[in-house]
C-alpha positions in Angstrom: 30.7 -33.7 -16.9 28.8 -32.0 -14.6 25.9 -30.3 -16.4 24.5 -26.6 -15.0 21.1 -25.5 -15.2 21.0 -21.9 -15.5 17.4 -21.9 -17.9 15.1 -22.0 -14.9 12.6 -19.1 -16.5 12.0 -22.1 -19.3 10.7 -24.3 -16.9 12.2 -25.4 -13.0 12.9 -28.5 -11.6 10.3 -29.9 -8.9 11.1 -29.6 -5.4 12.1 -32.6 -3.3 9.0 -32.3 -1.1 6.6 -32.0 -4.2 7.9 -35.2 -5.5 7.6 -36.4 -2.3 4.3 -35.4 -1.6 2.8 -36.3 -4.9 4.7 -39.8 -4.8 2.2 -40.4 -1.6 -0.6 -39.0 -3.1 -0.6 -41.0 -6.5 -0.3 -44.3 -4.1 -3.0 -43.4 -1.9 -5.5 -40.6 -3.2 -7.1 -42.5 -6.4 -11.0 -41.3 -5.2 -12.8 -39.1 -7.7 -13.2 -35.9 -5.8 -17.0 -35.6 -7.2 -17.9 -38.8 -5.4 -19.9 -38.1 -2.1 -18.5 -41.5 -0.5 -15.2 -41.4 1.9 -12.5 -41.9 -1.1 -14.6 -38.8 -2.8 -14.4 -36.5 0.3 -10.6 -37.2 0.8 -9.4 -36.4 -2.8 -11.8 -33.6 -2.1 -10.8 -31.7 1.1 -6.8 -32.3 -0.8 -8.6 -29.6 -3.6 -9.9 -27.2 -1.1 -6.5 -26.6 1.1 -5.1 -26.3 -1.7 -7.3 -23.7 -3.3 -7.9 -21.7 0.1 -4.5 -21.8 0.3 -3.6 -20.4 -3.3 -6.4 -18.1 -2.9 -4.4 -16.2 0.3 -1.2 -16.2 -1.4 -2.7 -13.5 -3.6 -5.1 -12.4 -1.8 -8.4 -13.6 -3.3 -11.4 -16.1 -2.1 -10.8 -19.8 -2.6 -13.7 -20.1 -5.0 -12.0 -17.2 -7.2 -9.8 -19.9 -8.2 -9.9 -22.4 -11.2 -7.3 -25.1 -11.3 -6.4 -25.2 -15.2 -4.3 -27.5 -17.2 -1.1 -24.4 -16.6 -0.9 -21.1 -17.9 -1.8 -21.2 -21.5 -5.0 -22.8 -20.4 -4.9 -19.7 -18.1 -4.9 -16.7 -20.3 -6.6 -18.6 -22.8 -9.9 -19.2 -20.8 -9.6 -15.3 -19.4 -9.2 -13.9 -22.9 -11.8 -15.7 -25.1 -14.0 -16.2 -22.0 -14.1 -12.0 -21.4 -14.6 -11.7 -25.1 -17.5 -14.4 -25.2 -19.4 -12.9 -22.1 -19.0 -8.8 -22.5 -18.9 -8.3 -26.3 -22.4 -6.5 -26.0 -20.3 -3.9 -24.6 -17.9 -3.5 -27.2 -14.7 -5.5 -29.1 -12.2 -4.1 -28.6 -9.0 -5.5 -26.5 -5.7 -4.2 -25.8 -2.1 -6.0 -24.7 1.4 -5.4 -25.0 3.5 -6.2 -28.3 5.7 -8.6 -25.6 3.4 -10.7 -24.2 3.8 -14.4 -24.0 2.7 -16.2 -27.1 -0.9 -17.9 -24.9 -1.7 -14.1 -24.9 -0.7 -13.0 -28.2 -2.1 -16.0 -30.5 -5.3 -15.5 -28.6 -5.8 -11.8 -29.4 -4.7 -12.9 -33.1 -7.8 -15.9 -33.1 -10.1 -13.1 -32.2 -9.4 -10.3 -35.0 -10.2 -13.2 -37.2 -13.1 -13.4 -35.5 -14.2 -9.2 -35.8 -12.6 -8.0 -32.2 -10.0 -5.0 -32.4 -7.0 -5.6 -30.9 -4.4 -2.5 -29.7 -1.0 -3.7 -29.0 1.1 -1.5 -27.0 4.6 -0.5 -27.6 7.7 -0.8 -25.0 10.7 1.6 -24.5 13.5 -0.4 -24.3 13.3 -1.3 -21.4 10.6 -3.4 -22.0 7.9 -1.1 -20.1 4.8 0.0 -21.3 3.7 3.7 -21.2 0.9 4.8 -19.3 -0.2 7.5 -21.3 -0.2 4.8 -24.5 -2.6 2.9 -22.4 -4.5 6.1 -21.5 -4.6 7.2 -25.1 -5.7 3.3 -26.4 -8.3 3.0 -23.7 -12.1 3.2 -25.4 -15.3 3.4 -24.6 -15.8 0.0 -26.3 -12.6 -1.7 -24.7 -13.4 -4.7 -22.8 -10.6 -5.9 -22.0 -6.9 -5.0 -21.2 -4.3 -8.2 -20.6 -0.6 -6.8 -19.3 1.4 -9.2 -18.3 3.1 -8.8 -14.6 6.4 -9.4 -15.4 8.3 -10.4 -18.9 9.8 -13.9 -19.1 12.5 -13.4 -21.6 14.0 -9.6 -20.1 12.6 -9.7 -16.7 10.8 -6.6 -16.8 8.2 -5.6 -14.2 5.2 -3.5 -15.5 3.4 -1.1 -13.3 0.4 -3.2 -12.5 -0.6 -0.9 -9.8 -1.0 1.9 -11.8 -2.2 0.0 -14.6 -5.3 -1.0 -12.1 -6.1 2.6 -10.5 -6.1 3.3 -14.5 -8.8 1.0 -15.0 -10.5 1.1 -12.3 -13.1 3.3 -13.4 -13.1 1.7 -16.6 -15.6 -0.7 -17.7 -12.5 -2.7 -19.1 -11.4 -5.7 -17.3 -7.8 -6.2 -16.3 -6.0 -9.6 -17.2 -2.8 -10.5 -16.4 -0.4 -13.0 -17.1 1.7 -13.5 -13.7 3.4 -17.0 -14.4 6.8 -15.5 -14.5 6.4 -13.5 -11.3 4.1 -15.6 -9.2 6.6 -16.8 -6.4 8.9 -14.1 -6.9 7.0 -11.1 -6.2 4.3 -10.1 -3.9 1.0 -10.0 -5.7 -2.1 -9.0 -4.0 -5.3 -8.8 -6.8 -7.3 -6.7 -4.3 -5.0 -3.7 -4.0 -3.5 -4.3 -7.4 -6.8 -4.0 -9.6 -6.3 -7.5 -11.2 -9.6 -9.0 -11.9 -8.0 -12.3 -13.9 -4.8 -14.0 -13.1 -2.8 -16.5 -15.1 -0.2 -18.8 -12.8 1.2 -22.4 -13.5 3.3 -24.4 -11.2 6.1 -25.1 -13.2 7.6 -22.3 -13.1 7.8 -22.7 -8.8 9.2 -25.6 -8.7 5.8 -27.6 -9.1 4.5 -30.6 -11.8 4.0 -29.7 -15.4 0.2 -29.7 -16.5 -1.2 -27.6 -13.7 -1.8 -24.0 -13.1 -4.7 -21.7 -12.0 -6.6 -18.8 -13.4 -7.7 -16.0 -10.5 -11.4 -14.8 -11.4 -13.1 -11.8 -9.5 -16.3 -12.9 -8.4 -17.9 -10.1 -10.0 -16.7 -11.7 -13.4 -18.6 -13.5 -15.8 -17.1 -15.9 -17.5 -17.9 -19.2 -19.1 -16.6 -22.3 -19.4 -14.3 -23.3 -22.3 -14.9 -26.9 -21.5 -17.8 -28.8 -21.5 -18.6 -31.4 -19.3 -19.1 -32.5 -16.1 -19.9 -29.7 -13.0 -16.2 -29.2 -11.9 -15.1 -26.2 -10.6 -18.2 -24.6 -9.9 -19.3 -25.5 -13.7 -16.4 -23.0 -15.1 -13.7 -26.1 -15.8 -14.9 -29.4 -16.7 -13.0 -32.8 -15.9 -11.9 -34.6 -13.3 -9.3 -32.7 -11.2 -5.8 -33.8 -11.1 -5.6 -34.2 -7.6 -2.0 -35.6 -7.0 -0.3 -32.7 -9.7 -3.1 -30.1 -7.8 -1.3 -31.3 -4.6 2.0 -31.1 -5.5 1.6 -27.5 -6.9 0.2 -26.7 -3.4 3.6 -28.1 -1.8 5.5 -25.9 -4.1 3.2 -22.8 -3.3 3.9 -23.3 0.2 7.7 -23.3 -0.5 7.9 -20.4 -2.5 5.8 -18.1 -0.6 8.2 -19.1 2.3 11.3 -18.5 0.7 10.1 -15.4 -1.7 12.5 -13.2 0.3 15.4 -15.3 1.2 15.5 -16.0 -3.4 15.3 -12.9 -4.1 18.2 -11.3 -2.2 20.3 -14.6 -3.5 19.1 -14.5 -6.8 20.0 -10.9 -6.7 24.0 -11.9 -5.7 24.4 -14.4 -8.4 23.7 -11.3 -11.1 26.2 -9.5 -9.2 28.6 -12.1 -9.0 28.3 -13.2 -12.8 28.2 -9.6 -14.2 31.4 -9.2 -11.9 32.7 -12.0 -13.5 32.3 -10.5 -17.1 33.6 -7.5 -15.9 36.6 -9.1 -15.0 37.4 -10.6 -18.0 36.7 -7.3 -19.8 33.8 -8.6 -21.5 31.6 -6.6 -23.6 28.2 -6.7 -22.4 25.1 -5.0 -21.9 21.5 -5.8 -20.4 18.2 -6.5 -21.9 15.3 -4.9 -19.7 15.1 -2.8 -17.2 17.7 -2.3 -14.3 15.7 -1.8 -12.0 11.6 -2.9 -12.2 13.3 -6.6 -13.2 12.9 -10.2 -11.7 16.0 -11.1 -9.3 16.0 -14.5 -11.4 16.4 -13.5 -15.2 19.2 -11.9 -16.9 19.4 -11.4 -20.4 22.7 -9.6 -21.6 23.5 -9.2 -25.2 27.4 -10.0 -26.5 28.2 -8.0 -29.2 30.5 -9.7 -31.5 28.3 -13.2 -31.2 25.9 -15.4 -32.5 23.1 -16.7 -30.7 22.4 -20.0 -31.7 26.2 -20.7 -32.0 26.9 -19.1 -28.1 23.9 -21.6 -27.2 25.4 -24.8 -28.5 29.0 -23.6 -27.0 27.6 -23.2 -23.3 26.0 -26.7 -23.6 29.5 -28.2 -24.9 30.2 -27.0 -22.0 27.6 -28.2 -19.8 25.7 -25.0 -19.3 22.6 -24.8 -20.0 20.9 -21.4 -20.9 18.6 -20.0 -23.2 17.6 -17.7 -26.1 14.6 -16.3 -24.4 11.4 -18.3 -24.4 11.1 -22.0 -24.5 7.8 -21.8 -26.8 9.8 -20.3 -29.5 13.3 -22.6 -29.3 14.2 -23.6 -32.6 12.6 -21.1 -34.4 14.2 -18.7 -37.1 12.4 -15.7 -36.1 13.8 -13.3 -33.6 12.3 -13.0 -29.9 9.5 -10.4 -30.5 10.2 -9.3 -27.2 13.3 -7.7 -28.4 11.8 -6.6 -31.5 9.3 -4.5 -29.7 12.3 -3.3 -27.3 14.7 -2.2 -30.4 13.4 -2.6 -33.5 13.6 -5.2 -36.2 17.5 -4.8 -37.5 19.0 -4.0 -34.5 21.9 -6.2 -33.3 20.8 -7.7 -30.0 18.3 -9.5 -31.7 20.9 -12.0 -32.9 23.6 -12.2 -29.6 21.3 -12.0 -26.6 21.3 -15.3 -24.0 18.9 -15.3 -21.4 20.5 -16.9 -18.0 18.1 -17.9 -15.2 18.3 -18.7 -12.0 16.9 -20.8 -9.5 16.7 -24.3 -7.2 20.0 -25.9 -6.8 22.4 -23.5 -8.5 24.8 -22.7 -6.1 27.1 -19.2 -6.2 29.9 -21.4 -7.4 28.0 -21.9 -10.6 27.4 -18.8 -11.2 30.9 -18.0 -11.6 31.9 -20.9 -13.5 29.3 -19.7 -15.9 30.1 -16.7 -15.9 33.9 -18.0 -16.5 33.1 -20.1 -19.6 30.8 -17.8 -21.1 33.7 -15.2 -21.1 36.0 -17.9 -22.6 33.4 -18.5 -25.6 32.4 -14.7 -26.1 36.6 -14.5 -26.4 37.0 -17.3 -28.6 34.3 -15.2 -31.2 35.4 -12.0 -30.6 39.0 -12.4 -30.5 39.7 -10.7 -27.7 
């Protein structure tokens, strides 16, 4: 059987030349990049392309960047490192109610520990209001973490306008781009982003490796203690073959951001149009327009979740029920809680396809073929 991949939002496969280049690397590159002799200075100039490089692609300086373990590393050293360094200015924080669990479980460690934490609503659509985020803003608020773009709907937020918002604001702005990094065009400067969360598998890069954008004019402290890595902000011996290899898939992506987006953008046509022509009953999760051209999560009325999931992999499809850090539990996605409210119907038939490296139009429609077939065989119809 030929299997299908269609849960690329979960996690992606790497990209020949990443394998490739780290492969050579592993064999080769074995210096500490803290020693001063040749072996040293090799492993070391490997770190700084790559962070110059990942510093342009977002339009930072390369010593904005931190090379972290991936992206819960990422929003976990922004959140409690902001709330460590500016709580003389006030505790209180505010984030969405849809954010990724590295955000959310963060902001619930620090009410224990006395900070106030507003958590915004979403229409459903999954966007945030900008008057909500007008209205929660304090004078004590320190910090305000929006993710870029939702990993189980899709859904863009206005970081733009989230920024000119805050930009007279003492509050600093966080957010969680793992999702969109590679997909969209992000520039920190003109967006207003002070802290940025990216890891490389989601790009087609090694698990275990991500960075976390810091403005220069940000304090923040170290979360790990240690040795004098990264300017003294990220202790431990860099991972210079997986820090590599995240570089190869940086390059790739930002090359082919365009060229993904328009296909990505055909394969939801093309499996929709599918659905459509087997009169299935369907509708979207997220926004139809401010979306990712990779995710689509559509809810079957009539269906069962977990039952649909184990269906599409007897069939050698492999999809999703929304995030990967929550698979297997009971509890429905709290991304479509916040979206429609706790009894609603969705929460139990929604599938989240995603798209990505070496899917291929005709697998799109044979998803989209079988995927009619089981919604048929449950619905009758």
């Amino acid at each position: 059987m030929d299997r299908i991949y269609v849960d690329h939002a979960a996690t992606s496969p790497m990209h020949p030349d990443v394998i490739d280049k780290m492969m050579k690397l592993m064999g080769t590159e074995f210096g500490n990049p803290s020693s001063i002799h040749y072996f040293g200075r090799s492993a070391r100039n490997i770190i700084d392309e790559a962070r110059a490089e990942m510093a342009k692609s977002i339009g930072a300086d390369p010593n904005e960047i931190i090379f972290t373990s991936g992206g819960t590393e990422a929003d976990n050293h922004a959140i409690f490192g902001v709330a460590e360094a500016y709580q003389q200015n006030g505790k209180h924080i505010i984030t969405t109610q849809i954010e990724h669990h590295a955000v959310l479980h963060a902001c619930e460690q620090l009410e224990k520990q006395g900070y106030d934490v507003t958590y915004l609503p979403v229409n459903e659509d999954g966007l945030i209001s900008l008057t909500d985020l007008k209205q929660a803003l304090r004078e004590e608020t320190i910090l305000v973490s929006i993710m870029f773009a939702n990993n189980e709907v899709g859904t863009i937020q206005p970081i733009s306008e989230i920024g000119k918002i805050l930009a007279d604001h003492q509050a600093i702005f966080h957010s969680d781009a793992v999702q969109a990094y590679g997909l969209e065009k992000i520039n920190v400067r003109e967006e207003g982003i002070d802290l940025l969360s990216v890891s490389a598998h989601k790009i087609n890069g090694p698990k275990g490796i991500g960075f976390l954008f810091v403005n220069k004019e940000i304090k923040l402290p170290s979360r790990l203690f240690g040795g004098e890595q990264e300017r003294k902000r990220r202790a431990g011996t860099e991972n210079v073959p997986a820090i590599a290899g995240f570089l190869e898939a940086v390059r790739v992506s930002q090359k082919e951001r365009d060229s993904k987006q328009k296909v990505y953008q055909e394969y939801k046509t093309a499996f929709l149009s599918v659905l459509d022509e087997n009169k299935i009953e369907y509708s979207q999760n997220g926004s139809l327009d401010e979306t990712l051209p990779h995710v689509l999560n559509l809810s079957f009325p009539g269906t069962n979740v977990e039952a649909m999931l184990v269906n599409l992999d007897l069939a050698g499809i492999a999809a999703s029920s929304g995030s990967a850090c929550t698979a297997g539990s009971i509890d429905p996605s709290h991304v479509l809680v916040a979206m429609y409210g706790k009894g609603d119907e969705r929460l139990i038939n929604s599938i989240r396809f995603s798209f990505g490296l070496n899917n291929t139009m005709e697998q799109i429609k044979y998803v989209g073929q079988e995927t009619s077939k089981i919604v048929q065989r449950f619905t009758n119809k």
